[in-house]
Every structure is written in C-alpha cells, then in structure tokens.
C-alpha positions as CSV (number, residue, x, y, z in Angstrom):
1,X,-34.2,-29.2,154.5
2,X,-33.0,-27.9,150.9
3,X,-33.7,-24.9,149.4
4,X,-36.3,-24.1,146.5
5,X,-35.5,-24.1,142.7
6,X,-34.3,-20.5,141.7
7,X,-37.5,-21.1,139.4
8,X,-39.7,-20.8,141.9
9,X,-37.9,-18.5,144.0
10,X,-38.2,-16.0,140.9
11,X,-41.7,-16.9,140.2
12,X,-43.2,-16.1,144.1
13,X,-41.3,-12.8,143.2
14,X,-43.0,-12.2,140.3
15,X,-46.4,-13.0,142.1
16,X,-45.7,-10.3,144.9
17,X,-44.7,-7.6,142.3
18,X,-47.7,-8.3,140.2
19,X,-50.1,-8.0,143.4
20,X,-48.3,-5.4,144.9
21,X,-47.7,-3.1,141.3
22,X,-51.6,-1.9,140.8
23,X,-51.8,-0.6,144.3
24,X,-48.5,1.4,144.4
25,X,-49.3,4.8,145.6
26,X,-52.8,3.9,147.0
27,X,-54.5,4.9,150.0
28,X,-54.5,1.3,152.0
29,X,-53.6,0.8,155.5
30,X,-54.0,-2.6,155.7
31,X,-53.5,-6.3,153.5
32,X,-55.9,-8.6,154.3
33,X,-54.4,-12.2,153.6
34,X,-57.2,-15.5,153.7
35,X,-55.1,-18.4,155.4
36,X,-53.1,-19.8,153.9
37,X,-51.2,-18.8,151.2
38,X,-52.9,-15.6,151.6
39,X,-51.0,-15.1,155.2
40,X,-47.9,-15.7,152.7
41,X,-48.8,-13.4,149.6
42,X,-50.6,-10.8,151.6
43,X,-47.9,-10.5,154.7
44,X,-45.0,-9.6,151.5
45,X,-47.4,-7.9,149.9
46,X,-48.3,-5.7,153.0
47,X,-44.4,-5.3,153.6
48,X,-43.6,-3.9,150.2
49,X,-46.4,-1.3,150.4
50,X,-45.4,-0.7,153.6
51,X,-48.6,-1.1,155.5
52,X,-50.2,-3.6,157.8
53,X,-51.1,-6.9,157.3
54,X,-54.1,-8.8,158.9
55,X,-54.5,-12.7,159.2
56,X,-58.3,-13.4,158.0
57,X,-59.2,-17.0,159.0
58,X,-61.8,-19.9,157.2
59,X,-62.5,-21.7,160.8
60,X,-63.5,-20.8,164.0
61,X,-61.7,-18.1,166.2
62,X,-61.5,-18.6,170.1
63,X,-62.7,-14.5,170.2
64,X,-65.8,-12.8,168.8
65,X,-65.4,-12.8,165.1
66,X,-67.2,-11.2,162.2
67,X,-68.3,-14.1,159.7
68,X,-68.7,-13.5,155.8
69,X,-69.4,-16.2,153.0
70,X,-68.0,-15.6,149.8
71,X,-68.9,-17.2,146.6
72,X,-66.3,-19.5,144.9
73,X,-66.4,-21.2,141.2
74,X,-66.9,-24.3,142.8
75,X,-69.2,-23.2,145.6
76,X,-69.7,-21.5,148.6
77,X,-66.8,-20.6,151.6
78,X,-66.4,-18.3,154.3
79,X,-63.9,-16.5,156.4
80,X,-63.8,-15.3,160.0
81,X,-62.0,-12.0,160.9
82,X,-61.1,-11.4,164.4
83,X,-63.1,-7.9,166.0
84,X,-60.4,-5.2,164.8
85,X,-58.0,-6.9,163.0
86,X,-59.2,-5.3,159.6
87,X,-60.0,-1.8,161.5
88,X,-63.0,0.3,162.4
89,X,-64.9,-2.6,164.1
C-alpha cells in the first residue's frame, strides 16, 4: 500500500477546515455524513467540532428507517437514516 501525495494530504485538510470553519461555535450535536465520502468528511468534521457523527445511508437498512429524497442537479436520490441515529426520533 503507499501513501498519498502530500498534495492531497494537504488538500483533504483544507476541505475539513473549510466545512468545519462556518460552524465553529454553533449549537450542533450531531454531523450527519451521506455514505460515502460523507462517512469520511462528516466523521472528521464531527471530531473537530467535537460532537457526534451519524452514518446516513442511500440503500436499504436491515432496521426501520426514515426514507427522504433529495433533489440533485442531475436528478432525483434518496437516503435512509436508521430510527435514532440523527436524534429525537
């Protein structure tokens, strides 16, 4: 296995800072992360505000789930959120 490029070592740091900057300070007790790269953005973001993190999935879940379609540039998607991972459900 090697390593990345510095480059793009430095550049996923620069992505986390610059999604984690305009919420510094805010009241959020959770990141919600849309598989996949969201689990990866949204689990560092969560650790460097120093609040949860929950996993939101696009397929089917083998537990109740709350579905939601969302509307994309290029069409339509949706995500599946297992009962109480985001809270209050």
């Amino acid at each position: 296995m090697t390593s990345p490029p510095r480059s793009a070592t430095r550049a996923l740091g620069v992505a986390i800072d610059r999604l984690v900057k305009p919420h510094v300070g805010a009241d959020i007790d959770k990141v919600a992360g849309i598989e996949a790269r969201g689990f990866v953005l949204g689990g560092a973001v969560a650790h460097q505000l120093a609040v949860g993190f929950a996993p939101v999935h696009k397929k089917e879940l083998p537990w109740r789930t709350l579905h939601q379609e969302y509307q994309l540039e290029y069409g339509v998607d949706s995500y599946r959120d297992a009962r109480g991972c985001v809270g209050g459900r």
